[in-house]
C-alpha positions as CSV (number, residue, x, y, z in Angstrom):
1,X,-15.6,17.7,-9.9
2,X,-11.9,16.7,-10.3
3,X,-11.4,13.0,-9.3
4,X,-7.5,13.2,-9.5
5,X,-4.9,15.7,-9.9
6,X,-2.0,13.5,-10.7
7,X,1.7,14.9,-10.8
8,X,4.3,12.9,-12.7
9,X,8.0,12.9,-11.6
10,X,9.1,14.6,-14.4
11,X,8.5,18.4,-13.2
12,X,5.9,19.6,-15.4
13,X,3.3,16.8,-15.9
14,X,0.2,17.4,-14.9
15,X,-3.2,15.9,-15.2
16,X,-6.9,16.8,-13.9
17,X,-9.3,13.9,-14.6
18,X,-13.0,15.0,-13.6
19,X,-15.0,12.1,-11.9
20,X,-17.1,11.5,-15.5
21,X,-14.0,11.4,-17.3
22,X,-12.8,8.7,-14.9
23,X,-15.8,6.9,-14.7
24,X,-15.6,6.8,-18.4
25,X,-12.3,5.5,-18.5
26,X,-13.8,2.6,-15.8
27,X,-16.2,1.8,-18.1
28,X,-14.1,1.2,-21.8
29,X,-12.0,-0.6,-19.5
30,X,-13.9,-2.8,-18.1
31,X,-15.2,-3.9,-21.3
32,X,-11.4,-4.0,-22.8
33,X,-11.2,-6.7,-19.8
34,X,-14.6,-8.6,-21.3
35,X,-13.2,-8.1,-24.4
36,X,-9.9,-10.5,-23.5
37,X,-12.0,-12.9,-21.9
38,X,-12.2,-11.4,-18.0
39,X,-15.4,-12.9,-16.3
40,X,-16.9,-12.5,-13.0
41,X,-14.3,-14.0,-10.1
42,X,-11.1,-13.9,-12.9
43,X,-8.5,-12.5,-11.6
44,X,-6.5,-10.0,-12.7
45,X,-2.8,-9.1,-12.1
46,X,-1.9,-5.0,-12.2
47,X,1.9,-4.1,-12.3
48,X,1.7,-0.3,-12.8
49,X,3.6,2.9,-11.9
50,X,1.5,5.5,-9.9
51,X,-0.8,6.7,-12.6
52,X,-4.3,7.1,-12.8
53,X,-4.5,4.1,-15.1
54,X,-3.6,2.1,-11.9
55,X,-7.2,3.4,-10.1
56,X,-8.7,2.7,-13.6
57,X,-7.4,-1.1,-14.0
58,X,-8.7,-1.8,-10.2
59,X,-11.8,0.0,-10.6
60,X,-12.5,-1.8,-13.7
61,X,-12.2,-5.1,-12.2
62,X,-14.3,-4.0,-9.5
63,X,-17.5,-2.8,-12.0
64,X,-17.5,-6.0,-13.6
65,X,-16.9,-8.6,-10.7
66,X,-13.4,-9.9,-11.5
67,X,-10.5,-10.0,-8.4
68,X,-7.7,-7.4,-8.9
69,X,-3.8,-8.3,-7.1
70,X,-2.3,-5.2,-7.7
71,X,1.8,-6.0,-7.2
72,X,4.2,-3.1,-5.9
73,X,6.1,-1.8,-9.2
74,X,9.2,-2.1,-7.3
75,X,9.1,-5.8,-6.7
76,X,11.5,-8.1,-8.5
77,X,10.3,-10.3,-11.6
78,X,10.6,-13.3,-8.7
79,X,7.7,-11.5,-6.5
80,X,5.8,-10.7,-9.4
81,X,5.6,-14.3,-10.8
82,X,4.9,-16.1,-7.5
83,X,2.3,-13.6,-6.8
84,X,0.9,-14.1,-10.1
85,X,0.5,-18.0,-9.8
86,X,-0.1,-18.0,-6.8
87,X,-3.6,-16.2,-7.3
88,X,-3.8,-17.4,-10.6
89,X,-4.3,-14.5,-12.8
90,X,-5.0,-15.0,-16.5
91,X,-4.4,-11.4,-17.7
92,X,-1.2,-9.0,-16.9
93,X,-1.9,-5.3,-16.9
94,X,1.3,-3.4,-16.6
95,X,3.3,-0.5,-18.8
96,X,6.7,0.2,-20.3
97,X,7.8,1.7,-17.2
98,X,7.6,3.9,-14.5
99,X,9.7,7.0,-12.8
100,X,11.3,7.0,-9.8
101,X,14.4,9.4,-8.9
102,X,14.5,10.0,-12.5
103,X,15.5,6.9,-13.7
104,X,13.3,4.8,-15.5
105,X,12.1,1.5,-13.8
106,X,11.9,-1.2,-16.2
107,X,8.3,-2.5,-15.7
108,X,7.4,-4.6,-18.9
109,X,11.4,-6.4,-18.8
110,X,10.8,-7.3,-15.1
111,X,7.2,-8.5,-16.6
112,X,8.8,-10.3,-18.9
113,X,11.1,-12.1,-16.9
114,X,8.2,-12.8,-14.8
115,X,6.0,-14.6,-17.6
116,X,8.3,-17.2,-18.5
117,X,7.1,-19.0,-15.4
118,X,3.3,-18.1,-15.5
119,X,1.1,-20.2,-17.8
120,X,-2.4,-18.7,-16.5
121,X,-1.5,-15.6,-18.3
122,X,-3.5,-15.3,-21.2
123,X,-2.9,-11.3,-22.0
124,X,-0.7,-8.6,-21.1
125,X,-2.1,-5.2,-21.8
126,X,0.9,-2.5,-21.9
127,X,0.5,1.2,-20.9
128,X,2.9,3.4,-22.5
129,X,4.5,5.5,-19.8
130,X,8.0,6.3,-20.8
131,X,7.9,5.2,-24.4
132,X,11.0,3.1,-24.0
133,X,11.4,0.4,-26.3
134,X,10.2,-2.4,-25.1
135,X,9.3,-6.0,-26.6
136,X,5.7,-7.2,-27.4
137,X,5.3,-10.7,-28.0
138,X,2.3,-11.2,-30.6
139,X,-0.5,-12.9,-29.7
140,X,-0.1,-12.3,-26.1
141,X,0.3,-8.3,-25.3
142,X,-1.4,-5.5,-26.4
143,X,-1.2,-1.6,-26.1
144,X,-3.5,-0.1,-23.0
145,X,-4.5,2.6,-25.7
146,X,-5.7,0.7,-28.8
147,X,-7.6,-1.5,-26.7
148,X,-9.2,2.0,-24.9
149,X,-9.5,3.8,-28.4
150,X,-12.0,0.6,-29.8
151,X,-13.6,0.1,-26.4
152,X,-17.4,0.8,-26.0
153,X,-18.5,3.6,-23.7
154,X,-20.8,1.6,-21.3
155,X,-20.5,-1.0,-19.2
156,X,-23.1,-1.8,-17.0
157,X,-21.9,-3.1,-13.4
158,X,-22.0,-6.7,-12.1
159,X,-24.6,-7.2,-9.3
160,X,-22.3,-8.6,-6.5
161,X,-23.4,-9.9,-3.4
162,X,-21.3,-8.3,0.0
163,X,-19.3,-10.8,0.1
164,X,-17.8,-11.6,-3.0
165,X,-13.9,-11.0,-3.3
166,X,-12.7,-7.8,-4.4
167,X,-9.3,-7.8,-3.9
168,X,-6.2,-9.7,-3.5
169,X,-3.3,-8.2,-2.0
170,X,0.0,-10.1,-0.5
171,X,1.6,-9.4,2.8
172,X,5.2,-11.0,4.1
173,X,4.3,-13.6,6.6
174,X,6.7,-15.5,8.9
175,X,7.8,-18.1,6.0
176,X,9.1,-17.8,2.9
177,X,5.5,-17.6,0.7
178,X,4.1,-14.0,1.0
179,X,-0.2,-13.9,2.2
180,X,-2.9,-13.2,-0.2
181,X,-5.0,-11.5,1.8
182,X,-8.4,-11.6,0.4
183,X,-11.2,-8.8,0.8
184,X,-14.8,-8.4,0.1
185,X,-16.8,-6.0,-1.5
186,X,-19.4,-4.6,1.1
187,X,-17.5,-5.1,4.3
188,X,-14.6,-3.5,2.9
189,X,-16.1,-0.5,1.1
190,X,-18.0,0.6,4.3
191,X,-14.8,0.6,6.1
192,X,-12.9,2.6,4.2
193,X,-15.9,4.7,3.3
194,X,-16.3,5.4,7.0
195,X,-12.6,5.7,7.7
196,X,-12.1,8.2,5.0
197,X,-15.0,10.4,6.3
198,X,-14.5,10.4,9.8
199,X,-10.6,9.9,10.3
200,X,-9.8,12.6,7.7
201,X,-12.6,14.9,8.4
202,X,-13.3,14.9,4.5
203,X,-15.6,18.0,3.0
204,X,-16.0,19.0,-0.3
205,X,-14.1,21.4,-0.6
206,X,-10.8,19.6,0.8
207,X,-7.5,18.1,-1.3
208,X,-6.6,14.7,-0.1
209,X,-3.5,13.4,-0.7
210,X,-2.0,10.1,0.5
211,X,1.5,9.9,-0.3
212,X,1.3,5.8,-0.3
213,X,1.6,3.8,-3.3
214,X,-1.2,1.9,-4.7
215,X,1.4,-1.0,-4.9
216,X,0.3,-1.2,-0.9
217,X,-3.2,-1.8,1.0
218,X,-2.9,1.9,2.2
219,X,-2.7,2.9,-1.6
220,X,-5.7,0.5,-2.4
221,X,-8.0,2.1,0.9
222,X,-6.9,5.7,1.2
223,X,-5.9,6.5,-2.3
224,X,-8.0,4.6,-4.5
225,X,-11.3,3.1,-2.7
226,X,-11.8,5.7,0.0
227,X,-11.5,9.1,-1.0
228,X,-13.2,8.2,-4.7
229,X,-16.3,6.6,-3.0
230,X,-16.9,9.6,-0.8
231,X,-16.6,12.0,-4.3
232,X,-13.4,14.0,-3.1
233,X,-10.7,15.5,-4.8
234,X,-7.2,14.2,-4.0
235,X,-3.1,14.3,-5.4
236,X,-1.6,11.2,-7.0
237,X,2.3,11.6,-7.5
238,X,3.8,9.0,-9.3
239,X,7.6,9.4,-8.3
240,X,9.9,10.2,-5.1
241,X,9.8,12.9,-2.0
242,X,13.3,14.0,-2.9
243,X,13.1,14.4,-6.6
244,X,14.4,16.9,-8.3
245,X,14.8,18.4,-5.0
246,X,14.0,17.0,-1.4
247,X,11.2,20.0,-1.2
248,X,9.3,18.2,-3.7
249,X,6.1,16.8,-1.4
250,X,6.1,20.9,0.1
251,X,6.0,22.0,-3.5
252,X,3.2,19.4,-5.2
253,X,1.5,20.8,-1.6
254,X,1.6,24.4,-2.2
255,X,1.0,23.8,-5.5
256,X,-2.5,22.0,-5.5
257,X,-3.8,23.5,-2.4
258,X,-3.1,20.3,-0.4
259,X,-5.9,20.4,2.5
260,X,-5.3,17.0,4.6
261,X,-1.7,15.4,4.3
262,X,-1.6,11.5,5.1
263,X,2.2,10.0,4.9
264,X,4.1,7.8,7.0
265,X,6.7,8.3,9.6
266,X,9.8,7.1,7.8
267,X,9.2,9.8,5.4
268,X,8.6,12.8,8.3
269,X,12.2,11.9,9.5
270,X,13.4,12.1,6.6
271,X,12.3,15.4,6.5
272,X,13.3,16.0,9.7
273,X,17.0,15.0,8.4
274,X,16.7,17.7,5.7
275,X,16.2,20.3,7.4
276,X,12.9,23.2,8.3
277,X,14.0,25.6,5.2
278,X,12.5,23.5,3.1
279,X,9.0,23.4,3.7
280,X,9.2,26.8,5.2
281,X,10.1,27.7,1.5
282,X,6.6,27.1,0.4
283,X,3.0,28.0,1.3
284,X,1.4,24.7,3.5
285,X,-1.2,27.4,4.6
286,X,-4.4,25.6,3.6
287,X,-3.1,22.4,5.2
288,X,-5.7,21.5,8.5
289,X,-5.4,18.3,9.1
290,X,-1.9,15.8,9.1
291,X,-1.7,11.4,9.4
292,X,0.3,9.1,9.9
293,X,0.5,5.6,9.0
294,X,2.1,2.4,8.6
295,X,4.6,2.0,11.6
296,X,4.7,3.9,15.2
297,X,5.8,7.1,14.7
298,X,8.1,8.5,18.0
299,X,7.4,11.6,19.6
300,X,9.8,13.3,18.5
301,X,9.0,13.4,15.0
302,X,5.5,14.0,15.6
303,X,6.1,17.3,17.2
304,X,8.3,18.0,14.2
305,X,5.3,17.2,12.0
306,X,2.7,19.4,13.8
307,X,5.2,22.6,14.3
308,X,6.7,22.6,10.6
309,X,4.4,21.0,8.6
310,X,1.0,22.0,10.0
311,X,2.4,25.2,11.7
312,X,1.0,24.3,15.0
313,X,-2.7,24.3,14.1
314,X,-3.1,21.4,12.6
315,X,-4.4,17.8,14.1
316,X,-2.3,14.8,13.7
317,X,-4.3,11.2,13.4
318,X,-1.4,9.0,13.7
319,X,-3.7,5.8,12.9
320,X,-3.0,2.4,13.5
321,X,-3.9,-0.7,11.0
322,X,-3.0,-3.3,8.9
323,X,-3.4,-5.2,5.6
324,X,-5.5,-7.5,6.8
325,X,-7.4,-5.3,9.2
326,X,-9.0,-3.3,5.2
327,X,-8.7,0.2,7.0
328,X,-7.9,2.1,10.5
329,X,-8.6,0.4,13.2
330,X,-6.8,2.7,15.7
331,X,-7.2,6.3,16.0
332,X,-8.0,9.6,17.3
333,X,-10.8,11.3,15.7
334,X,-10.0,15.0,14.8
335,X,-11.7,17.7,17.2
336,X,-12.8,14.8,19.5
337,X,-10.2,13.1,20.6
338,X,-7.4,14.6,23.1
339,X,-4.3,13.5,21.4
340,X,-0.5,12.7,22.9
341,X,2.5,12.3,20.9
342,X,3.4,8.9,19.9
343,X,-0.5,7.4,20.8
344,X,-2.7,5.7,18.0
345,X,-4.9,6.6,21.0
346,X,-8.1,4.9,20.7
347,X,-10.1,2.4,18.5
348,X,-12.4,3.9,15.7
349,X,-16.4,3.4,16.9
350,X,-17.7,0.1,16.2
351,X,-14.1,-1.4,16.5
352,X,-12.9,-2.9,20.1
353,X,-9.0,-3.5,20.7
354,X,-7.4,-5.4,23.8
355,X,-4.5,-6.1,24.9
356,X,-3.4,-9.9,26.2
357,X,-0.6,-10.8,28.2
358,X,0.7,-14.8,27.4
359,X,-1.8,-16.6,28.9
360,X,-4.9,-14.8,27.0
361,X,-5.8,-12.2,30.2
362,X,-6.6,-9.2,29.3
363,X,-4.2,-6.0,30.2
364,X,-5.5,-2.8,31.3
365,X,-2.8,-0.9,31.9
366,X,0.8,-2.2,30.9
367,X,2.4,-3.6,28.0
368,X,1.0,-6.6,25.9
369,X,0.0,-8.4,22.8
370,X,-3.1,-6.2,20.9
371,X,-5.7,-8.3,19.9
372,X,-9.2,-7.7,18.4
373,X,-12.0,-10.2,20.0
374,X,-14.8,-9.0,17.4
375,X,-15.0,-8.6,14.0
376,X,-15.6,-5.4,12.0
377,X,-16.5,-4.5,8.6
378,X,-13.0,-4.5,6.4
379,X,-11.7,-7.8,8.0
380,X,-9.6,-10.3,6.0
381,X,-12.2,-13.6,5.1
382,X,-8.9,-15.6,4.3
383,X,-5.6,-16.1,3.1
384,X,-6.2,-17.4,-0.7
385,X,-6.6,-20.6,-1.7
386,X,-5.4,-21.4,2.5
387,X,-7.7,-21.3,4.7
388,X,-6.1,-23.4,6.9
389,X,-3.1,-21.1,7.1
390,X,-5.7,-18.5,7.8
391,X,-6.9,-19.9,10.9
392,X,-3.3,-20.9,11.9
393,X,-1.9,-17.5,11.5
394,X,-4.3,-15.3,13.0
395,X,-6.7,-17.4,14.8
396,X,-5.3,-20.1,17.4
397,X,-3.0,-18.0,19.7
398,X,-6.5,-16.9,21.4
399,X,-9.9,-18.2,20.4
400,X,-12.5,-16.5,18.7
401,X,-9.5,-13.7,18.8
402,X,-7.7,-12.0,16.0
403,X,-4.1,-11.6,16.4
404,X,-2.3,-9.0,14.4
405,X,1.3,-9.7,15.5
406,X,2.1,-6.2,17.0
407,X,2.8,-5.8,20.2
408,X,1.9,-2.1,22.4
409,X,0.9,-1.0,25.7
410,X,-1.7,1.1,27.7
411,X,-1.5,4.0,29.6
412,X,-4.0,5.1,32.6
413,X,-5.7,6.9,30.0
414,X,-6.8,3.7,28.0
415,X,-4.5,5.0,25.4
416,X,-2.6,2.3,22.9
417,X,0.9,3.1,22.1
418,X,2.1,0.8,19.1
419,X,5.2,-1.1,20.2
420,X,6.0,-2.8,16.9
421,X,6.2,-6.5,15.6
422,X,6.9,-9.1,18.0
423,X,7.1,-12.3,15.0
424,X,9.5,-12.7,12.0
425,X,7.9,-9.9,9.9
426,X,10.2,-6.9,10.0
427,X,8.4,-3.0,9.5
428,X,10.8,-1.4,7.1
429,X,9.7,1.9,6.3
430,X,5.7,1.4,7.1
431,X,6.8,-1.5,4.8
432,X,6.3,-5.5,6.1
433,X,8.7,-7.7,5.2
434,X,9.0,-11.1,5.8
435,X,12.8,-12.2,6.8
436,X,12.0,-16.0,5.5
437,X,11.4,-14.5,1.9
438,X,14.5,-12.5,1.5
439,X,16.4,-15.4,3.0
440,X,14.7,-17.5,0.7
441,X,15.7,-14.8,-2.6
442,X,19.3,-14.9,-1.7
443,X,19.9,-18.9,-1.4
444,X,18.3,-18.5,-5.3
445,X,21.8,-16.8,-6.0
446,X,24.3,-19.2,-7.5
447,X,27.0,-17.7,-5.2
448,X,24.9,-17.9,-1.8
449,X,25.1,-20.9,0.7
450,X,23.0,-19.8,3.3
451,X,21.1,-16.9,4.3
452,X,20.2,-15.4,7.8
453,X,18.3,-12.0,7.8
454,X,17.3,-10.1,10.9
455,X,16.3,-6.6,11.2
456,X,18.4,-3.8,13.1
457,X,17.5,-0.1,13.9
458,X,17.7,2.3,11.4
459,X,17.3,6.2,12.6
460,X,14.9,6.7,9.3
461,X,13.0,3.6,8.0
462,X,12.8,2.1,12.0
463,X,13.9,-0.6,11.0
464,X,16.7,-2.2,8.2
465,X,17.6,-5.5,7.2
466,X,21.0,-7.4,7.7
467,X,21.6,-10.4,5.9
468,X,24.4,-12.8,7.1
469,X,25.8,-14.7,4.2
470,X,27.5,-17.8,3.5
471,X,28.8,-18.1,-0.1
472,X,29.1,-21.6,-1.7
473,X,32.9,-23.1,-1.7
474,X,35.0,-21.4,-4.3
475,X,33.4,-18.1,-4.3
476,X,34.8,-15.3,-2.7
477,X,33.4,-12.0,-1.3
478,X,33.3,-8.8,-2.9
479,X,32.0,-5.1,-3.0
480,X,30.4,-6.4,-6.4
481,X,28.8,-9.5,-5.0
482,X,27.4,-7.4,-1.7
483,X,26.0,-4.8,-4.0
484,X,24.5,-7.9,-6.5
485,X,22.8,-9.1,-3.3
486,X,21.5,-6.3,-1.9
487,X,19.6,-5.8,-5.8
């Protein structure tokens, strides 16, 4: 059975990789990480492009105990380096570079920039994606393929108790120093087993695809560790919607007989902006079932979503969730639950959602903070190496009571409707974003005095940043210097 069908951004690359071919590749890999010294609770840093080798790295750590952080390949050499220490890695996976809107993203220089301030790292292993020229420092890095060409075949798996970490992965929180949110193995995998299942309706004979990258947690539970643990096929595209053309999702679709469709809302109005002929160009016929995720998605875009997309038979799950919640938390189930546009609905079974006004009483119909007074499966056990933050952050506002930092409301229907953020941490297109860490990356520049950053609508993404700068005496503004600051 075919594991992934993975579509490059250059038009034209194509590659079907059967479950024993990937469970292969886990295997030599795993041992590559033995090999370099990985042990049981290591952990490892991935910096990759959206390729399979991404699923193979995490996977990899996974078989033989050792904690992946898997780092968004469009984050700065800055976020990669503080990440980096901050779970202290010894061992850099990352490549030459990676695609996106047909320019090549410079991967291993951003790396490099990164490891001149990271003495855990012991290796870097280098995946060559582009074949630009790139600089490998001996002793240190080492090409992904003649460490996979030497590697033996088997690996046998670690034994690892439920709880043992599995996974690192950093969120923006309200200051400057991003959260390592840390999950476990069995908690986790049953959530996103049962998620994938359920939510998603999965069969056999269905094509997944999740249009998230595997830079974020809904790449790690709904492209990587959910659909491959319940055996289904599924897409992986590595680059942009709207390259070379903005019908590119429609086409990669029609293409690979794309049966349930899972993307977030900034990207279905920016489809709306570009008009019906384009999916109406190709065949979305064997699409049955459509998701959302990452950020509330307003009514009016849903509707778009169900008439032109799924053709007005297909359900829309428009799921609610968060890093730290592991996998959906909110949701309608398809075929049982009566959905309305705009609702996450209700919670998934075995998961119970409130909502609290200021004083910790609970709100039955109205407007409210949401809140989650038991735990579930794919929970957060801490923020690493913090746990003191841990319990400040989400546990004190309400005891015994897990605060996600999202406000919404309830209709006479028991229905949630996702209102947003109501802290410092900004949604940017499905995106979280602390405002203390940009503030904190522009102050670094030599020009900058102070920084204040604040989010503002946006018609697409929900919402944007705006900075408000104050340059240091003797500098002076300019379209150069707002464009410098914005990189």
């Amino acid at each position: 059975r075919v594991a992934l069908i993975w579509e490059g951004e250059p038009p034209g690359e194509v590659r079907r990789i059967t479950y024993g071919e990937l469970h292969s590749d886990v295997n030599k890999f795993a041992n590559v990480l033995k090999g370099l010294g990985v042990r049981r609770g290591d952990r490892v840093a991935i910096y990759l492009p959206m390729v399979p080798e991404v699923a193979v790295a995490m996977l990899a750590c996974a078989r033989i105990g050792a904690v992946h952080t898997v780092v968004f390949g469009g984050f700065s050499a800055e976020s990669l380096r503080d990440r980096i220490n901050d779970a202290g890695a010894k061992v850099l996976i990352t490549a030459d570079g990676g695609y996106r809107r047909g320019a090549v993203v410079p991967l291993k220089i951003n790396a490099d920039d990164a490891l001149t301030a990271t003495p855990g790292i012991e290796h870097v292993v280098v995946l060559r994606r582009t074949g630009q020229t790139v600089t490998i420092k001996s002793g240190r890095d080492l090409w992904w393929s003649e460490l996979m060409a030497k590697a033996a075949p088997e690996c046998p798996p670690e034994a690892m108790d439920a709880e043992d970490p599995l996974y690192i992965l950093y969120t923006s929180g309200t200051t400057g120093k991003p959260k390592g949110i840390l999950h476990t193995t069995g908690g986790y995998l049953t959530h996103v087993y049962a998620t994938t299942k359920w939510v998603f309706d999965l069969k056999d004979s269905d094509v997944f695809w999740c249009t998230a990258d595997v830079g974020w947690v809904t790449g790690h539970s709904y492209v990587v560790y959910g659909p491959l643990a319940l055996g289904v096929t599924e897409v992986m595209y590595e680059g942009a919607p709207d390259h070379p053309g903005k019908d590119r999702f429609w086409a990669l679709c029609a293409k690979h007989g794309v049966t349930v469709f899972y993307t977030a809302p900034t990207a279905i109005r920016a489809f709306m902006k570009w008009g019906t002929e384009l999916p109406a160009k190709h065949d979305l016929s064997k699409l049955r079932l459509l998701g959302s995720v990452g950020e509330p998605i307003n009514p009016e875009a849903w509707m778009w979503y169900q008439e032109h997309i799924g053709g007005r038979r297909c359900p829309i799950v428009d799921t609610w969730w968060q890093t730290e919640t592991g996998g959906i938390m909110i949701t309608p189930l398809p075929g049982v639950t009566a959905t309305k546009p705009g609702s996450t609905t209700i919670p998934f079974p075995g998961i119970e959602a409130v909502l609290l006004d200021g004083e910790g009483n609970e709100v039955k119909v109205g407007g409210g903070y949401l809140a989650i007074p038991k735990p579930w499966p794919g929970m957060l056990r801490t923020i690493w190496g913090d746990d003191e933050r841990y319990r400040q952050v989400y546990w004190t506002r309400w005891k015994n009571t897990y605060f996600p930092g999202d406000g919404a409301k309830r209709d006479d229907d028991g229905y949630f409707w996702i209102l947003g953020r109501v802290d410092d941490v900004l949604n940017v297109a499905g995106h979280r974003i602390g405002t203390m860490e940009v503030e904190s990356a522009l102050v670094d520049h030599s020009a900058v005095a102070e920084a204040a950053v604040v989010g503002r609508a946006h018609d697409l993404k929900g919402q944007a940043l705006a900075a408000f700068v104050t340059l240091k005496e003797g500098r002076q503004a300019s379209d150069a210097l707002r464009e410098e600051l914005k990189q």
